[in-house]
C-alpha positions in Angstrom: 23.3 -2.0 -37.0 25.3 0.7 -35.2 25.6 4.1 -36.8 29.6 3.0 -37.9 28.1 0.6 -39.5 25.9 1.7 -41.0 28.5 4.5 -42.5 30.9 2.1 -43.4 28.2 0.5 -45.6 26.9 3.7 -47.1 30.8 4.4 -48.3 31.1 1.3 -50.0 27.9 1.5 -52.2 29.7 4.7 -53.9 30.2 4.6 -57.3 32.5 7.2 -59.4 29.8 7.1 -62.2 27.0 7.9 -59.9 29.3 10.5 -58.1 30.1 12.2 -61.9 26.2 12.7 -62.2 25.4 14.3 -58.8 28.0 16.5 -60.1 26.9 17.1 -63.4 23.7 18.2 -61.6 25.2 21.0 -59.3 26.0 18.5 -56.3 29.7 19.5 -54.3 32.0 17.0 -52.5 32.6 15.3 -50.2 30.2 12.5 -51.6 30.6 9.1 -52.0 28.4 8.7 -55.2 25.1 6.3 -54.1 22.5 5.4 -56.0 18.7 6.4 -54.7 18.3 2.8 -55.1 21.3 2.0 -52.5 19.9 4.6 -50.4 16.5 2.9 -50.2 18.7 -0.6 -49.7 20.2 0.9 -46.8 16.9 2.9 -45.1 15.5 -0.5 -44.8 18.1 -1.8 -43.0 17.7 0.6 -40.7 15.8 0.2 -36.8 15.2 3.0 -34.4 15.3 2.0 -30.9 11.7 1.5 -30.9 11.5 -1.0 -33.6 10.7 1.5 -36.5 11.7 -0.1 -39.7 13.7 2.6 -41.9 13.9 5.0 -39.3 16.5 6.0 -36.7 16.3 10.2 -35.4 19.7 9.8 -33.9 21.3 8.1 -36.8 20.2 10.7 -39.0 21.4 13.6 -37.4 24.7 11.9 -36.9 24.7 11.6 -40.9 23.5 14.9 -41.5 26.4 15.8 -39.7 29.2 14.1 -41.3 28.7 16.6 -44.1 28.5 14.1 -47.0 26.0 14.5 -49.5 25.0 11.1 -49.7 25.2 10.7 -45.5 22.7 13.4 -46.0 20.3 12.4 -48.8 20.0 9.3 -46.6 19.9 11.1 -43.3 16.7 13.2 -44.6 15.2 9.4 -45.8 16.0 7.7 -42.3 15.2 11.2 -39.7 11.7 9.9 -38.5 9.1 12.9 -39.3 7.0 12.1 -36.0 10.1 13.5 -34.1 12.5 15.4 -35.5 12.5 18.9 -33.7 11.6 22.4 -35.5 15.0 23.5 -34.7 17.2 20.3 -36.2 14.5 21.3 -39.5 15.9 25.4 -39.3 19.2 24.4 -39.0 18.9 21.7 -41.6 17.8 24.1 -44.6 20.4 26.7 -44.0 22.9 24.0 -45.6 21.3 23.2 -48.7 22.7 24.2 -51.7 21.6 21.4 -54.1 18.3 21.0 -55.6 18.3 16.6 -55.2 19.2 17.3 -51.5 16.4 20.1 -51.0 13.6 17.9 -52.8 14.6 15.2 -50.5 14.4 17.3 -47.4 10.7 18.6 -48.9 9.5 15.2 -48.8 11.1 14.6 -44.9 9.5 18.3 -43.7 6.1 17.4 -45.5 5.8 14.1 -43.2 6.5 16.4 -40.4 3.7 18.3 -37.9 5.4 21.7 -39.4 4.9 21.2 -43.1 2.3 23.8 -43.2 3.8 26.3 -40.9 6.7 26.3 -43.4 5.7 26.0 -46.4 3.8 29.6 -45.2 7.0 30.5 -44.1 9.4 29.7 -46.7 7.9 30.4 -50.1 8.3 33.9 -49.3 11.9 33.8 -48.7 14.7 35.6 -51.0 17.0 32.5 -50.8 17.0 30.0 -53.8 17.2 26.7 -51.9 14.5 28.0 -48.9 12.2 29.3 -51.5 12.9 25.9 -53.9 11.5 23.9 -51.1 8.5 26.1 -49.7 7.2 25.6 -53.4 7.7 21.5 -53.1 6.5 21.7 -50.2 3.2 23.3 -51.6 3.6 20.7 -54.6 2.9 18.1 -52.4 0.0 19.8 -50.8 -1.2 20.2 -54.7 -0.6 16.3 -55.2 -1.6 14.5 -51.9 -3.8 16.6 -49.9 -7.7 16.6 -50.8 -8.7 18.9 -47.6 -7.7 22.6 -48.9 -9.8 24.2 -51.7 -9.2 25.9 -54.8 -9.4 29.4 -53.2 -6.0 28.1 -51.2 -3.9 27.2 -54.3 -5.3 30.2 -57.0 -3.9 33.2 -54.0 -0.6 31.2 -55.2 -1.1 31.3 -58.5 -1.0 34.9 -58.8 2.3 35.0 -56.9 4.1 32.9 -58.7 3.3 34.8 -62.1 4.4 38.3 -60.6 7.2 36.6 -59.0 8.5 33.4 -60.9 11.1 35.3 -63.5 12.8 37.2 -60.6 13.0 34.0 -58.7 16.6 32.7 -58.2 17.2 29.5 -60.9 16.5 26.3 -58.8 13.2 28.5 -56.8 12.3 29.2 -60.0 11.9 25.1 -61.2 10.2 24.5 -58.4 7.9 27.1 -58.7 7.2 26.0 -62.1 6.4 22.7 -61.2 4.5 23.5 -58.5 2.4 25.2 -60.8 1.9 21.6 -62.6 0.9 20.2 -59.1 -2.0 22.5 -58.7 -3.0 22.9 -62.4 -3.2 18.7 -61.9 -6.1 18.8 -58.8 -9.2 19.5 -61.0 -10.2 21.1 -64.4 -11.1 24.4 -62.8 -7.6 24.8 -61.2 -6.2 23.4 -64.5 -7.7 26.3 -66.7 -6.4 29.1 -64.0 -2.9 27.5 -64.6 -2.8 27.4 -68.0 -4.3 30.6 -68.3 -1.4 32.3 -65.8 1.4 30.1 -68.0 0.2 32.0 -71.2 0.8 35.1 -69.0 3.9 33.8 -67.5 5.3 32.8 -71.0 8.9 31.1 -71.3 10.5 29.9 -68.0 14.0 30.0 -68.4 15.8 27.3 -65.9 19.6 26.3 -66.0 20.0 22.9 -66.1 24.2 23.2 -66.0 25.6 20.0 -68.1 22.6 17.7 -68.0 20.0 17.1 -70.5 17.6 17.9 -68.2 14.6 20.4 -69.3 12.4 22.3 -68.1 8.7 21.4 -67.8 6.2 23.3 -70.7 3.4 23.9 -68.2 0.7 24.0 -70.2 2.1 20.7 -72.5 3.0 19.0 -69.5 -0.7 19.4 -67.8 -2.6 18.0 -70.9 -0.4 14.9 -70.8 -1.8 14.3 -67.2 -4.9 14.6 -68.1 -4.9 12.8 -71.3 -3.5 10.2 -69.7 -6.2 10.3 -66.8 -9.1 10.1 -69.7 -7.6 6.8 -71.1 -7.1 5.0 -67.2 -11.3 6.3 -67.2 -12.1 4.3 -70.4 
């Protein structure tokens, strides 16, 4: 498949509906409107040079530069995390502005050898969409790494409760939820969290003209673990 292609293939799985949603959510044009499903279709059509299935550096970065939303969405499914450079990831971020796009990005950046060095970096940062996803970043250290300890996660706790309501809207969901992540590694975590979400108290989020809402920490943690104690019995 060459990269026309591959483009030509990605415009004609748009859909207006599916376009009208990405909008609904915050998402600007250009797009084309492509289901996640599509885009999963599509990744495994895709073959690097080397023979990588659902991979292709190149073909990425030639999506990422079209501009599109959906080239883009797909571009951070298809960039292959084993070789993408620090400085195609820097210049990457500083053109998010949607939260779908950013989470997608998280998950690319996480499979990368700079996910720590990062997520360090970018939780601290004043921008919403930089900030949004050093604190997914962290989530998925929360949800898939067993190395780090509870001493790593609770220095984070306190900053997101002196921090979270100041945080710019789309930061500020994913600072909630990354709250959920950690609160979800063990009971002792999960009583610190619960504890800081009583302190926290409501977390406002705009949602814009979705029915989206926002996660209740504290409810959304004893729904883990309640269902955890039924998969035990």
């Amino acid at each position: 498949m060459t990269f026309e292609q591959l483009y030509q293939e990605l415009e004609s799985l748009g859909a207006e509906h599916t376009k009208n949603t990405y909008l609904k959510h915050g998402a600007s044009s250009p797009m084309f409107g492509v289901s996640y499903a599509n885009l999963g279709k599509l990744k495994m059509k895709v073959h690097s040079p080397e023979g990588k299935v659902g991979f292709h550096q190149q073909f990425a970065e030639q999506l990422w530069a079209s501009g599109n939303l959906d080239a883009r969405l797909l571009a951070c499914m298809i960039a292959d995390p084993a070789t993408i450079s620090e400085n195609t990831i820097d210049s990457w971020i500083k053109e998010i502005d949607y939260y779908a796009l950013a989470d997608s990005f998280s998950d690319l950046v996480y499979s990368s050898p700079f996910a720590m060095k990062k997520m360090l970096d970018w939780t601290f940062s004043d921008k919403e969409y930089v900030k949004r996803i050093g604190y997914t970043l962290l989530n998925s250290f929360a949800r898939l790494n067993t190395v780090f300890n509870n001493g790593f996660f609770e220095a984070y706790i306190t900053i997101v409760e002196n921090e979270i309501h100041h945080a710019p809207n789309r930061a500020k969901e994913g600072m909630n939820n990354c709250l959920i992540a950690i609160g979800s590694r063990n009971e002792a975590l999960k009583k610190k969290i619960i504890q800081s979400s009583r302190k926290i108290g409501k977390v406002e989020i705009d949602h814009g003209d979705t029915g989206c809402q926002t996660f209740v920490i504290e409810d959304y943690l004893e729904k883990i673990y309640a269902r955890r104690n039924m998969v035990k019995q």
